[in-house]
Biotite code that builds the C-alpha atoms (Angstrom):
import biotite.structure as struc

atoms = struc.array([
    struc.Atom([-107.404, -15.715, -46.500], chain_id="A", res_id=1, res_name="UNK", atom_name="CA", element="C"),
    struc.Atom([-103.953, -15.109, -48.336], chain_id="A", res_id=2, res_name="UNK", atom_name="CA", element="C"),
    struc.Atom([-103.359, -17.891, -51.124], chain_id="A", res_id=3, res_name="UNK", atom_name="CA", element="C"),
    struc.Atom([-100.055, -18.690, -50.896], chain_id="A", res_id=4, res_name="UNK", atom_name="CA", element="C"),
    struc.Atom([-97.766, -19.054, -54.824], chain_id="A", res_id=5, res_name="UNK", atom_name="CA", element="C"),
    struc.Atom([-97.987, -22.471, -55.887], chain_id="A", res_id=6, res_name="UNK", atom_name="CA", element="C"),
    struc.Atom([-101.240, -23.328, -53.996], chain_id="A", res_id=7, res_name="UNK", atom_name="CA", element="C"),
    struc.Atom([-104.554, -24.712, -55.997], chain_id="A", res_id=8, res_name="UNK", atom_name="CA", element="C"),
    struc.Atom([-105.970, -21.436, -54.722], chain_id="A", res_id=9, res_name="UNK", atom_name="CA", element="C"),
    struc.Atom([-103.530, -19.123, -55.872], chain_id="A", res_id=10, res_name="UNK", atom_name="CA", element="C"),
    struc.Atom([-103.568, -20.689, -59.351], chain_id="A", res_id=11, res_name="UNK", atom_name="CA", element="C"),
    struc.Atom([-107.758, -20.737, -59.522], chain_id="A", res_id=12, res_name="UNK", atom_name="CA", element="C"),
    struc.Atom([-108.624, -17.533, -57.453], chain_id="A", res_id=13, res_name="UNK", atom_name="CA", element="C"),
    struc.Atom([-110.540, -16.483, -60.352], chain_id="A", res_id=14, res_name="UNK", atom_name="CA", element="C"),
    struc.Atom([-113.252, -18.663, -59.721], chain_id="A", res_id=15, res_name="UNK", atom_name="CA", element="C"),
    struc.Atom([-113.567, -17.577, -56.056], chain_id="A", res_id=16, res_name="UNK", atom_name="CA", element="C"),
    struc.Atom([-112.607, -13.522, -56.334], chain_id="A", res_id=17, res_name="UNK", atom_name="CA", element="C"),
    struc.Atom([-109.756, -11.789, -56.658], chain_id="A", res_id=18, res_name="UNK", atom_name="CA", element="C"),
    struc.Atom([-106.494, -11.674, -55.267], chain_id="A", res_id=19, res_name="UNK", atom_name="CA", element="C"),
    struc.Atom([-104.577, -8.634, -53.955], chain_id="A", res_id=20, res_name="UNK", atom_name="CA", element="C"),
    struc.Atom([-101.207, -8.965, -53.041], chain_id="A", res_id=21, res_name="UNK", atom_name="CA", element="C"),
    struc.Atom([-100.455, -8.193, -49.252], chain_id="A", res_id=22, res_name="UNK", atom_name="CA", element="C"),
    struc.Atom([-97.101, -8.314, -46.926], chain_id="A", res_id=23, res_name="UNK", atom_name="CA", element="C"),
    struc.Atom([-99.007, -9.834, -43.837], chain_id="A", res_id=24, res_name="UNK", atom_name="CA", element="C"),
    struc.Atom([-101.470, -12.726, -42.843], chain_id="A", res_id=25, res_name="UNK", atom_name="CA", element="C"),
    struc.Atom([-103.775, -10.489, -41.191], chain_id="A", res_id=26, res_name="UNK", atom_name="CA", element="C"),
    struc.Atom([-104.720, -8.378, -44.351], chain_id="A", res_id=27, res_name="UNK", atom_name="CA", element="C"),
    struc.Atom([-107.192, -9.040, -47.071], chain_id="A", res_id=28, res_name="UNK", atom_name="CA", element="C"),
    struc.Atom([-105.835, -11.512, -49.489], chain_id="A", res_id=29, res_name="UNK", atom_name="CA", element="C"),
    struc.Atom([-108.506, -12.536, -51.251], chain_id="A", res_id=30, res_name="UNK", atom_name="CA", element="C"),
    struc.Atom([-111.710, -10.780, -51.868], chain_id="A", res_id=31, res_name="UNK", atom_name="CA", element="C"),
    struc.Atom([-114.563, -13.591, -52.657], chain_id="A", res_id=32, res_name="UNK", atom_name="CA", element="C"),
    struc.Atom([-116.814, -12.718, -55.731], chain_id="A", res_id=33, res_name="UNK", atom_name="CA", element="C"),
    struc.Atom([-119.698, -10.256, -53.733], chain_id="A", res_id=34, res_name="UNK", atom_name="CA", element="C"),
    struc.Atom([-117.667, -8.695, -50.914], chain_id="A", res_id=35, res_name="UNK", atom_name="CA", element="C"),
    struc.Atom([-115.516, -5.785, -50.904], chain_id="A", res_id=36, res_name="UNK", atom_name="CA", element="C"),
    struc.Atom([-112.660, -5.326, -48.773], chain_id="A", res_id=37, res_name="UNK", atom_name="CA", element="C"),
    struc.Atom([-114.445, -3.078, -46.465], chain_id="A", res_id=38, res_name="UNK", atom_name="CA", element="C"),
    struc.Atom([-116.794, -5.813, -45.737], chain_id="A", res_id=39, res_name="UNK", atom_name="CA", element="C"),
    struc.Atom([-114.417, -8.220, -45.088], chain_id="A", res_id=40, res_name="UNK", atom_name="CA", element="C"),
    struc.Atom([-112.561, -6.006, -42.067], chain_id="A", res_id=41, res_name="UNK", atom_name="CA", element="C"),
    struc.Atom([-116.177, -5.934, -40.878], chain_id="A", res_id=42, res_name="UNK", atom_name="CA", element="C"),
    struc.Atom([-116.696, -9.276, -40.539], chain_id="A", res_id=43, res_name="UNK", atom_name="CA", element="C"),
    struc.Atom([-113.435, -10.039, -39.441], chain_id="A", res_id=44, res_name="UNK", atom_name="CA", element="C"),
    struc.Atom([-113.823, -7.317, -36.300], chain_id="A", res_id=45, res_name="UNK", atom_name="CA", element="C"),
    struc.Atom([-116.658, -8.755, -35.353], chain_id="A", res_id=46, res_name="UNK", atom_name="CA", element="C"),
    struc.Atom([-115.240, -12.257, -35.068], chain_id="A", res_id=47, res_name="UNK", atom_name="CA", element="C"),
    struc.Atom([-112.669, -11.159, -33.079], chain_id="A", res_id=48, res_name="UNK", atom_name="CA", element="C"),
    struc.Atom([-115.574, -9.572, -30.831], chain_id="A", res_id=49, res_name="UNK", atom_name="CA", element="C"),
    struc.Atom([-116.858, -12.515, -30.409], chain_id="A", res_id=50, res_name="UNK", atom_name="CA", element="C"),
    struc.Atom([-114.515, -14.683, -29.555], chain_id="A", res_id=51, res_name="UNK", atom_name="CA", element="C"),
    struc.Atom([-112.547, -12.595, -27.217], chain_id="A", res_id=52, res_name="UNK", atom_name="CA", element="C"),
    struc.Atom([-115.021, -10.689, -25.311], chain_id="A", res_id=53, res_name="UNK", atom_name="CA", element="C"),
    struc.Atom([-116.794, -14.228, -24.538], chain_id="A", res_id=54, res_name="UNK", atom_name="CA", element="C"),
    struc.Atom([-117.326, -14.122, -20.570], chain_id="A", res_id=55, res_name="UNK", atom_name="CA", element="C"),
    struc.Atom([-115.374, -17.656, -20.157], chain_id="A", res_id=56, res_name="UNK", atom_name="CA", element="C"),
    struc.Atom([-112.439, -16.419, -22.258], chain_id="A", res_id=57, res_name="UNK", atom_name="CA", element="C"),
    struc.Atom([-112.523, -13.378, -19.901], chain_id="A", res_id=58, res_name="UNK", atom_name="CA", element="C"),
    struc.Atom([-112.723, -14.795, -16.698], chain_id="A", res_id=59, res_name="UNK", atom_name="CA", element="C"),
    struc.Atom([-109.972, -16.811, -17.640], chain_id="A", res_id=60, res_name="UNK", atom_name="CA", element="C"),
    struc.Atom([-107.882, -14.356, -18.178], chain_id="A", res_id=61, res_name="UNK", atom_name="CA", element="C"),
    struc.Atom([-108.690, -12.778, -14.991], chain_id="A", res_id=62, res_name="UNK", atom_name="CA", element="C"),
    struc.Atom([-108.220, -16.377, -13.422], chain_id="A", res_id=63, res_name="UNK", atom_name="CA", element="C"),
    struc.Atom([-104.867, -16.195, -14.186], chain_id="A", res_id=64, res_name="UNK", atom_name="CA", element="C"),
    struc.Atom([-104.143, -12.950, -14.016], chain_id="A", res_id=65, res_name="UNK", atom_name="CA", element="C"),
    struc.Atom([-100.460, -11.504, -15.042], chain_id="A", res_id=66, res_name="UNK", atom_name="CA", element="C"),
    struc.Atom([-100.536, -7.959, -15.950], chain_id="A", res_id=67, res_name="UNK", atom_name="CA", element="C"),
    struc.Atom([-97.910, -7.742, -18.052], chain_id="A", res_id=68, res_name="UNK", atom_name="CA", element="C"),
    struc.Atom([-99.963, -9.858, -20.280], chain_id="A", res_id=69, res_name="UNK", atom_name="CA", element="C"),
    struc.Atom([-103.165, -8.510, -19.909], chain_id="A", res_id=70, res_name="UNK", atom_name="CA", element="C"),
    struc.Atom([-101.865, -5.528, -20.850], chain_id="A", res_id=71, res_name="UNK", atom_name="CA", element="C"),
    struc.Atom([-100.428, -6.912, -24.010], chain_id="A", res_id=72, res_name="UNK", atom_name="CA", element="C"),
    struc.Atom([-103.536, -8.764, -24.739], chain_id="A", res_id=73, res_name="UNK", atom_name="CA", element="C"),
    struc.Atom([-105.381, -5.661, -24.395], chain_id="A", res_id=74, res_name="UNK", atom_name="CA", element="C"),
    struc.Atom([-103.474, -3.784, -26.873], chain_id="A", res_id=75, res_name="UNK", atom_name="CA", element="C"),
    struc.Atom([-103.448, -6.621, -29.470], chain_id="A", res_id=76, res_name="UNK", atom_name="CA", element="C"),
    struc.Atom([-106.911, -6.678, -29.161], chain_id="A", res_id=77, res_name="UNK", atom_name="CA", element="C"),
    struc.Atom([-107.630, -2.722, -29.603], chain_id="A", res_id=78, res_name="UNK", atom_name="CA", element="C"),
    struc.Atom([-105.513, -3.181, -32.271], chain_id="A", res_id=79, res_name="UNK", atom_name="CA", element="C"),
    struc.Atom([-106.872, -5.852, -34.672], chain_id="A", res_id=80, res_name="UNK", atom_name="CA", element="C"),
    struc.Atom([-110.318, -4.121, -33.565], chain_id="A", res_id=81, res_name="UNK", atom_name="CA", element="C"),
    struc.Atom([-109.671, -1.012, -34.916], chain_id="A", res_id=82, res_name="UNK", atom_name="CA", element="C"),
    struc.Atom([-107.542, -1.267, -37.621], chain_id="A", res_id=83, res_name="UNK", atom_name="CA", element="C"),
])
């Protein structure tokens, strides 16, 4: 989560954690009182596992196959896994 300026959040943060100041949604924003960072990027890889290697999101895909896409998907998907 990123609190955006001007948000309840972004004003009150302290109560929740702190707040490090990113350039993109899909970094750390906010690290809640009793996680650190690196367990956050842990727990966010693994919902992406999750999700997308799901056997009905994947035989969708294949469903409807169009490699130029699968390819991309692929790639997003390596990426935001190990990043």
């Amino acid at each position: 989560m990123n609190p955006l300026p001007g948000s309840d959040l972004y004003y009150n943060y302290k109560k929740y954690g702190a707040v490090k100041q990113v350039g993109n949604t899909f970094s750390v924003g906010l690290i809640p009182n009793g996680l650190t960072p690196d367990d956050l990027n842990h727990y966010s890889k693994l919902a992406w596992k999750r999700f997308y290697l799901r056997p009905r999101i994947i035989w969708n895909e294949l469903r409807r196959i169009n490699l130029r896409r699968l390819i991309s998907g692929i790639k997003a998907f390596w990426k935001a896994v190990t990043r």
